[in-house]
N, C-alpha and C positions, 0 to 999 in steps of 0.2 A: 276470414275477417282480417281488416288489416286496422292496423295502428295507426295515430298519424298523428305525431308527435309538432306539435301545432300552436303559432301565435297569430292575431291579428293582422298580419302586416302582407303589403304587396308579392312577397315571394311567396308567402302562406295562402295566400289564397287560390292563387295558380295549381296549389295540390287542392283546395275542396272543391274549386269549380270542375276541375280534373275527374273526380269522382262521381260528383252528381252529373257530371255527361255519360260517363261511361256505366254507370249505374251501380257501385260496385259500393257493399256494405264498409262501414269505417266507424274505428271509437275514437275522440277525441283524445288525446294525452297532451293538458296544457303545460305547454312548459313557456313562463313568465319570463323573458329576458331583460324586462326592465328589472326585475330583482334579480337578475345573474341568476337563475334557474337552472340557465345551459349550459354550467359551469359543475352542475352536479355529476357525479361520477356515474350514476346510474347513465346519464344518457349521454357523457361524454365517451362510453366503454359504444353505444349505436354511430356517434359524429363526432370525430375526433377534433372536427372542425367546431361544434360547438353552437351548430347552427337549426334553426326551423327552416323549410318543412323536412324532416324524417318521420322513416315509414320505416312501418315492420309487417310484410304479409306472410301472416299464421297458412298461409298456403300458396307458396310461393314455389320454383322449380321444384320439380319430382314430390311436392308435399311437402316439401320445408320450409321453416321460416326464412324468410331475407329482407334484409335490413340496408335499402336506397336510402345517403340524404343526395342534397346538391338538386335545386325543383328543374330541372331542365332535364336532370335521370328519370325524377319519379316519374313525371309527366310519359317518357322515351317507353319506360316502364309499364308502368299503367297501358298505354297503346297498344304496348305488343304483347302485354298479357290480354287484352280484352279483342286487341284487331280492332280496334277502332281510332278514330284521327288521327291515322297516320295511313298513306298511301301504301300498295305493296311495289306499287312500280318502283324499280330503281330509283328514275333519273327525279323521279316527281319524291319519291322519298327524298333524297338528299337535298331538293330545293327545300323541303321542312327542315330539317338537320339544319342547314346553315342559317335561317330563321332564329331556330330555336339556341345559337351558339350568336348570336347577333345581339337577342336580347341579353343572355348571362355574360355576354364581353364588354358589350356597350352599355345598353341601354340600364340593365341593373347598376352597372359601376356608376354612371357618370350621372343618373338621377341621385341615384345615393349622395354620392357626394356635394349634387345641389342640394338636396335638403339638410344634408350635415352642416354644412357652412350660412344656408338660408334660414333654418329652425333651429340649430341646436347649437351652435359653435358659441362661446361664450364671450370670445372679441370680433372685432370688424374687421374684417381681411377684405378689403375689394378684388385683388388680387385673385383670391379665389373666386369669391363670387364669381366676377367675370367668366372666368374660366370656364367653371362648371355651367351657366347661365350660358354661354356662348355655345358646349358641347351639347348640353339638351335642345336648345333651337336647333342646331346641324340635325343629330340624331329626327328631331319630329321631321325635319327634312328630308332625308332617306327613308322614313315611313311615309310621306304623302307621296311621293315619287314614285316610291315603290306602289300603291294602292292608286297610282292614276292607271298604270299598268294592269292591274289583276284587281278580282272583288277582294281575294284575302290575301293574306302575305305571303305565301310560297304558293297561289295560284288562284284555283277556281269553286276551293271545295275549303271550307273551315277547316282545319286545323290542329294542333297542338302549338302549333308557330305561331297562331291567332292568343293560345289562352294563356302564351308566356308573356307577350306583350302586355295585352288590355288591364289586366290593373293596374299598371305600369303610370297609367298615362291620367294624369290627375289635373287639369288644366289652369287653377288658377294657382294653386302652391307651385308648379313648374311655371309660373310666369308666363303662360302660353295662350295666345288666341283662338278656341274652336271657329273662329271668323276666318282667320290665316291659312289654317291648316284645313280645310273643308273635307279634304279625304280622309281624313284619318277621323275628325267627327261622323261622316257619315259612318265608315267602319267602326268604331267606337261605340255608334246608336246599334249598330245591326247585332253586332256579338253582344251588347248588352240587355236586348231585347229577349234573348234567349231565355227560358226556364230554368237551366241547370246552371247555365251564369248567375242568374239574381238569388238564385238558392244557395250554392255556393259562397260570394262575395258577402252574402249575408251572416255566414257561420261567422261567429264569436263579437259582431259587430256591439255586445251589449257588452263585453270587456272593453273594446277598445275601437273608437269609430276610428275610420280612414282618416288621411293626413296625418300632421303633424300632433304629438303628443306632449301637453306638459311633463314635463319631469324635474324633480328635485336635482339638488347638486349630485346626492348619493345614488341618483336612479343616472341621471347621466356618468356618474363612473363607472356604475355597472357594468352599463352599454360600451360607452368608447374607451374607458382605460381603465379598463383589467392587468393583472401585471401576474404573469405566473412569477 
């Protein structure tokens, strides 16, 4: 059985759609970040970092437990305990790998930071805006590039590189045309059409729907400024 230490939000989900592909049993462990949850000791002793998705499989190498955060491992993880979404050939595995290290460099950083300064920053920085509003357009740029190339992202066969992205990609809070970017919509429809996607993306939706979240003054310190 494995654990999965778990909130509503785009990197969170990439672990439940994870699972209902690969088919693999999991209990829910919420841990709330708008109320600094992840700041508790029990589950800062699993992620020092402090962060969702972490995992604990009660039957993991040789029958031990083991304890992956960081969604780009669980996901690496998951694959090669089940042998599934992820290629065994070399050269075709590491086109996944660089996929899957594309979206936690890029595309996780720099949407974040448009929605930080788009939904939650408390003053008007154009400045940023820009910035970040400038790098998400590039970024949808190098996925429709990429996908006029190939059906999926690192080729011909869905992925794990597929299921780091697609929550990802939320079109009208990212400022973004499915008109503009036509590849990445059609790719968008097709992994979303999937059974283990919609089942997935679905988990915890009745805490906390997609986009952006009201929050209080106290719920936004939570989040952005914690101060050990």
């Amino acid at each position: 059985m494995i654990d999965l230490y778990f909130w509503p939000t785009s990197n969170n989900k990439k672990a439940t759609i994870m699972l209902h592909e690969v088919g693999l049993p999991y209990r829910l462990q919420l841990v709330n970040f708008i109320k600094g949850e992840n700041y508790r000791a029990d589950f800062l002793a699993l992620n020092p970092n402090a962060k969702t998705p972490t995992i604990v499989d009660h039957d993991g190498p040789g029958g031990k437990p083991l304890t992956v955060f960081e969604s780009g491992a669980i996901l690496m993880y998951l694959a090669e305990k089940t042998g599934k979404l992820m290629p065994r050939d070399a050269a075709a595995r590491w086109a996944v790998i660089q996929w899957v290290f594309f979206q936690a460099a890029s595309i996780g950083p720099m949407f974040g930071q448009h929605a930080h300064f788009f939904d939650y920053c408390p003053e008007e920085i154009p400045w940023a805006k820009d910035r970040y509003l400038n790098e998400v357009r590039r970024l949808y740029g190098v996925l429709d590039k990429r996908l006029a190339e190939s059906r999926f992202l690192a080729g011909d066969d869905y992925t794990i590189a597929d299921i780091m992205v697609w929550p990802w990609i939320q079109w009208s809070r990212q400022h973004q045309s499915p008109e503009e970017w036509r590849r990445v919509k059609a790719w968008h429809d097709t992994i979303g059409a999937r059974p283990a996607v919609q089942a997935g993306f679905k988990v915890g939706t009745e805490l906390q729907k997609p986009g952006a979240v009201p929050m209080t003054a106290d719920q936004k310190r939570a989040l952005f400024a914690r101060r050990f």
